[in-house]
C-alpha positions in Angstrom: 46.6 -3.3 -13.1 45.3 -3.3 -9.3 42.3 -3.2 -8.5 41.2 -0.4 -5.7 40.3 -1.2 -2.4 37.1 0.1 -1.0 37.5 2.4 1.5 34.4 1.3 3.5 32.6 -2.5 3.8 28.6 -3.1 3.3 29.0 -4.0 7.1 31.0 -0.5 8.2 28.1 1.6 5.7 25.6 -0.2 7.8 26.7 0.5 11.3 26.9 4.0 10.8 23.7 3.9 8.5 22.2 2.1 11.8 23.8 4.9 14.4 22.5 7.5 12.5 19.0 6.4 12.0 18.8 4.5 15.9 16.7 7.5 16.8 14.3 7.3 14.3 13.1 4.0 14.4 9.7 3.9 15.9 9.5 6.7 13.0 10.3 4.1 10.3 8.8 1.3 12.0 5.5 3.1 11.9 5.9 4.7 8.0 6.9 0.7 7.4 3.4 -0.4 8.5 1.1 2.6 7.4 2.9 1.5 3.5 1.8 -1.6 4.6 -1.5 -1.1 5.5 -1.6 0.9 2.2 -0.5 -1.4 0.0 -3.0 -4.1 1.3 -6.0 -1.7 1.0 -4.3 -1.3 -2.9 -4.5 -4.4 -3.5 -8.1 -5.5 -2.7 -9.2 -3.2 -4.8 -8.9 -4.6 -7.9 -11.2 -7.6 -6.4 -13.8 -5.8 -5.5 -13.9 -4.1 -8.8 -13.7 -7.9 -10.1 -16.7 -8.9 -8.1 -19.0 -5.9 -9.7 -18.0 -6.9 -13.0 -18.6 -9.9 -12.9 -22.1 -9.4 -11.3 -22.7 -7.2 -14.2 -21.8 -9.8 -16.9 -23.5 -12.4 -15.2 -26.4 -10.5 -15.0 -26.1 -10.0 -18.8 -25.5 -13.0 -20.2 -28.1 -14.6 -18.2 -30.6 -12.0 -18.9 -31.5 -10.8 -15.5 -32.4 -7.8 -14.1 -29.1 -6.3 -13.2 -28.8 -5.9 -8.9 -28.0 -2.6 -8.6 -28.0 -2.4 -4.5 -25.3 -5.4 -4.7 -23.6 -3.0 -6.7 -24.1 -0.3 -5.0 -22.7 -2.0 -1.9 -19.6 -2.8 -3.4 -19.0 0.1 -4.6 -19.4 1.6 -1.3 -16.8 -0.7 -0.1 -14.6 0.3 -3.3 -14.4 3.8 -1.9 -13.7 3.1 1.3 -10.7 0.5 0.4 -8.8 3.6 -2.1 -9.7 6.5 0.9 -7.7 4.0 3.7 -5.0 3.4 1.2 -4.6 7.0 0.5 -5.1 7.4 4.1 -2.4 5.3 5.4 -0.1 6.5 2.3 -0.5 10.5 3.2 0.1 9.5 6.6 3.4 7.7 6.4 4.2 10.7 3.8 3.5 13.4 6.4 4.8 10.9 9.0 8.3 10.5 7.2 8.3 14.4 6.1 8.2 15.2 9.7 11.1 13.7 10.5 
């Protein structure tokens, strides 16, 4: 039994993949770095989130008032990590949409 040929290479698919998209590519260079960006700010999150409850157990087990402004603070900068990373997500969305 033979076995079929494929009609085109990895390589050939690539080239014309490459021809057709050699218009867009400040396009996909910038939706590559706003995902990025995104990503990054997703992943500090979790850290910062971290940091607060471990303030909060600390404060606990050592029975201490708990320091609420410290809290405060980093929840602040909570926020403001998730908004970015939706930020930079919607834009590379809208960005990619667009063209």
């Amino acid at each position: 039994m033979k076995t079929k040929k494929r009609k085109y290479s990895f390589g050939a698919i690539g080239k014309r993949l490459s021809h057709y998209l050699k218009d867009k590519k400040h396009v996909i260079f910038f939706v590559a770095v706003a995902l990025i960006a995104s990503t990054i700010f997703a992943i500090f999150a979790p850290v910062v989130t971290k940091d607060v409850t471990d303030s909060i157990a600390d404060s606990i087990s050592k029975n201490t008032d708990i320091d609420f402004s410290y809290i405060g603070q980093q929840l602040i900068i909570l926020a403001v990590l998730y908004i970015l990373s939706a930020g930079f997500a919607y834009y590379a969305t809208m960005l990619f949409r667009k063209n």
